[in-house]
C-alpha positions in Angstrom: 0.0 0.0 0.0 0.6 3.5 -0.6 2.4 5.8 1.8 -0.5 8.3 3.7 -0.1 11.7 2.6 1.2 14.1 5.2 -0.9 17.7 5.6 2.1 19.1 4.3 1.9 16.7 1.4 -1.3 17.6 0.2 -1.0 21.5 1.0 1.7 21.4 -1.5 -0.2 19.0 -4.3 -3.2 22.0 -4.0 -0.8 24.7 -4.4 1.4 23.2 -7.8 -1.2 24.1 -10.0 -1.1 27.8 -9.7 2.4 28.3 -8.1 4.5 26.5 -11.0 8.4 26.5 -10.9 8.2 27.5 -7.2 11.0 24.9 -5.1 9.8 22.4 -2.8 12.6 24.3 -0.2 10.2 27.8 -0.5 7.0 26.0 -0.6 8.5 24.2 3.3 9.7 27.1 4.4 6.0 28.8 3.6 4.3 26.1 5.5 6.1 26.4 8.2 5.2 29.9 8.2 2.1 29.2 8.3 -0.8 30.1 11.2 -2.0 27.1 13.2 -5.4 27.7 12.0 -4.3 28.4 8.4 -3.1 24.4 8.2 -5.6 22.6 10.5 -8.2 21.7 7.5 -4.8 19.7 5.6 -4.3 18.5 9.0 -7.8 16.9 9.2 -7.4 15.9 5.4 -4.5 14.2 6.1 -6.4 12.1 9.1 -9.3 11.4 6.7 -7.1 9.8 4.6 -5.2 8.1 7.3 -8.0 6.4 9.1 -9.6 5.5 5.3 -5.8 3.6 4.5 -6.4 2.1 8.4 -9.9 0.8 7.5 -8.6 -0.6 4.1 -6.0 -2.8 5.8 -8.0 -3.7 8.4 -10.7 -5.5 5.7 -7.6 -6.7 3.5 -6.6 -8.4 7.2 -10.0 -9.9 7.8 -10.4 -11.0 4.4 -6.9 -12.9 4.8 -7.5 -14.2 7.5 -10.9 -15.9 6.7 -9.0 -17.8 4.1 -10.1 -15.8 0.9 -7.8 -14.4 -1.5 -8.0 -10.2 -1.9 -7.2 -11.4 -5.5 -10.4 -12.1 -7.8 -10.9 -15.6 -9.1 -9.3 -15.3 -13.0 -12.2 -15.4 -15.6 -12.3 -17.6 -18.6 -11.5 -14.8 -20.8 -8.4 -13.8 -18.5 -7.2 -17.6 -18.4 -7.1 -17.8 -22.3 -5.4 -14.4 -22.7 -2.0 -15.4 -20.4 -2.1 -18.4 -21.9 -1.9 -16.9 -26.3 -0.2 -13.4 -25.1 2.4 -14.2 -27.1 0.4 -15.0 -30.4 -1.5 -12.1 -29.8 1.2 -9.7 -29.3 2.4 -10.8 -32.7 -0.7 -9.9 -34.5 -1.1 -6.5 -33.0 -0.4 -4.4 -35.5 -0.1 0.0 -35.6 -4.1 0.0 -36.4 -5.2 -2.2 -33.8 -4.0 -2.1 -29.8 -3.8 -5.1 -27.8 -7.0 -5.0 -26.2 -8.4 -5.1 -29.4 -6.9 -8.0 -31.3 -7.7 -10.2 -28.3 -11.1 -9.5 -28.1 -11.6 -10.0 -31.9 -9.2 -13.3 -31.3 -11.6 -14.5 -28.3 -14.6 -14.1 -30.5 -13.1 -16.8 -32.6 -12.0 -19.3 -30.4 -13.9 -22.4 -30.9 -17.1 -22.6 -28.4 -15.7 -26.7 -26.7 -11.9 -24.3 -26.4 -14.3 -21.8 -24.3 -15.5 -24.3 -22.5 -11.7 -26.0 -21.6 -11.2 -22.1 -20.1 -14.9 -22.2 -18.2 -14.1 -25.2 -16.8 -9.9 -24.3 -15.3 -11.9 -20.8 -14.3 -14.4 -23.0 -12.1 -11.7 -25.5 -10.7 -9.6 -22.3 -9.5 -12.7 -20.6 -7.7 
């Protein structure tokens, strides 16, 4: 997981947009300048976000703990696609992204193939 951002942090991140080219070293030594009252709301922004990473982890714990993987069961479609990456990649062309060829590949796979992936997709849930 992500590092929680700091008050500081996301004081600076609101004032990039309209202070561009100003150095992280002026924008610390503004902050620091700063009133009490003038940095309380990133202080509480930065809690917010604190106790929300808190509550993820927490569920991600229990989830573990129960015995079920945070990671999705692979669908059929997903199954096929790791297994012909490479013969797709080699029909992508400069029209066509990856995404693409591999949905108009999947559409052609024989419906008894589909059902060899329906199957190894069930065995793994």
């Amino acid at each position: 997981m992500s590092k929680t951002p700091t008050a500081f942090a996301l004081w600076r991140q609101s004032q990039a947009a309209t202070r561009k080219g100003v150095s992280d070293a002026a924008l610390e030594a503004e902050w620091a300048k700063l009133a009490p009252a003038s940095y309380k709301p990133w202080l509480a922004a930065a809690m917010s976000c604190l106790s929300f990473c808190q509550a993820v982890q927490v569920k991600g714990s229990a989830v573990a703990a129960e015995g079920r993987g945070a990671v999705a069961t692979p669908t059929p479609y997903a199954l096929w696609l790791e297994a012909n990456r490479e013969k797709i990649e080699a029909e992508v062309t400069q029209e066509e992204v990856f995404g693409q060829v591999a949905g108009r590949m999947w559409k052609q796979v024989d419906p008894a193939e589909k059902q060899k992936w329906v199957q190894e997709a069930r065995d793994l849930a």
